[in-house]
C-alpha positions as CSV (number, residue, x, y, z in Angstrom):
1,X,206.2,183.4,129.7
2,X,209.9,182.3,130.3
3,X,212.0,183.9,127.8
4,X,215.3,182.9,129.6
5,X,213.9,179.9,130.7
6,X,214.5,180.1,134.4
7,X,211.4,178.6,134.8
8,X,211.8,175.5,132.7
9,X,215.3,174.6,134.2
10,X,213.5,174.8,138.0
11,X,211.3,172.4,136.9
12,X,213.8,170.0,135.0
13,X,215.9,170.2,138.6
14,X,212.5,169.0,140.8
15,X,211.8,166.6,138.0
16,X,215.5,165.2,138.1
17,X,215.1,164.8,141.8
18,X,211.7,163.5,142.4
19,X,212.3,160.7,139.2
20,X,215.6,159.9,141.6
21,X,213.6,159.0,144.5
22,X,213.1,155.3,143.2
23,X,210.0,156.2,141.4
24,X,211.3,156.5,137.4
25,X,209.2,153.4,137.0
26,X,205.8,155.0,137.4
27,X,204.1,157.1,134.3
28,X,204.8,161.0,134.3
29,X,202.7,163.5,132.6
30,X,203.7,167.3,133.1
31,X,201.0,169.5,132.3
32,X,201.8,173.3,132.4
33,X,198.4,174.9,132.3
34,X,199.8,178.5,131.5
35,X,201.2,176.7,128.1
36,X,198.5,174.3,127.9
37,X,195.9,176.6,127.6
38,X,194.8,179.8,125.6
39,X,195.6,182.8,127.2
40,X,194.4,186.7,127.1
41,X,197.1,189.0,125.2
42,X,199.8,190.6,127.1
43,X,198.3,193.9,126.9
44,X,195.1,191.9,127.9
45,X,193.4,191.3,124.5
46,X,190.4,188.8,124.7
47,X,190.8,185.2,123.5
48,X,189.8,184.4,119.9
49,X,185.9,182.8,119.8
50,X,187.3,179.7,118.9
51,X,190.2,179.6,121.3
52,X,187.9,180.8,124.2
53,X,185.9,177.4,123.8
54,X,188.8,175.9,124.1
55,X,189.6,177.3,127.5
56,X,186.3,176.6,128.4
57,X,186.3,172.9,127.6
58,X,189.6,172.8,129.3
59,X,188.6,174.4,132.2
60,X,186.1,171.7,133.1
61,X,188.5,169.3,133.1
62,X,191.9,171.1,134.9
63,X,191.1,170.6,138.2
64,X,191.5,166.9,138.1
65,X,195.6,168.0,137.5
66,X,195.2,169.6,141.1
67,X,192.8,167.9,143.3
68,X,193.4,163.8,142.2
69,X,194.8,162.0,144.9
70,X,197.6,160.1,143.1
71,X,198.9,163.6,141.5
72,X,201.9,165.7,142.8
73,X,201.3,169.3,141.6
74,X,204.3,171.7,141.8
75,X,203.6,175.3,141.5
76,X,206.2,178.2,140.9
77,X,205.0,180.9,143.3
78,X,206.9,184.2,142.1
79,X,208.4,184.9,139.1
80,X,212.5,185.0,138.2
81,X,214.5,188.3,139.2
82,X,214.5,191.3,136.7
83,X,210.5,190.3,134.8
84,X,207.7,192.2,134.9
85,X,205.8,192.5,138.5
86,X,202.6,191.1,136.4
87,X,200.6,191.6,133.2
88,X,197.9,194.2,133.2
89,X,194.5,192.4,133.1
């Protein structure tokens, strides 16, 4: 979750820098698993049967998006001053 979107304009910035480094020629795909996938409530409430396939068929797929040679992955590693400390699960 990024209400204020703190997290979307860091990403725009590395984006704007690393397609400035002389590589805008190449093919980009962002892939943004939290979004991409179907996730448990807020309060922790269990996928839906049918989204819970999904995250399952996904799941068998995502680490190719981590672990492929020609890939960059960027990861945020805490979240923006003033959320949450974390989501009860």
């Amino acid at each position: 979750p990024d209400p204020k979107g703190i997290n979307l304009r860091l990403l725009a910035r590395a984006l704007r820098t690393l397609t400035g480094l002389g590589s805008s020629c190449l093919p980009w795909a962002v892939f943004i698993d939290f979004l991409s996938c179907p996730q448990k409530g807020p309060n922790g409430e269990d996928r839906s049967e049918a989204e819970a396939e999904l995250f399952k068929r996904a799941l068998a797929d995502m680490m190719a998006w981590y672990a492929h040679p020609k890939l960059l992955t960027l990861k945020l590693t805490q979240l923006p001053p003033n959320y949450p400390a974390g989501f009860a699960f």
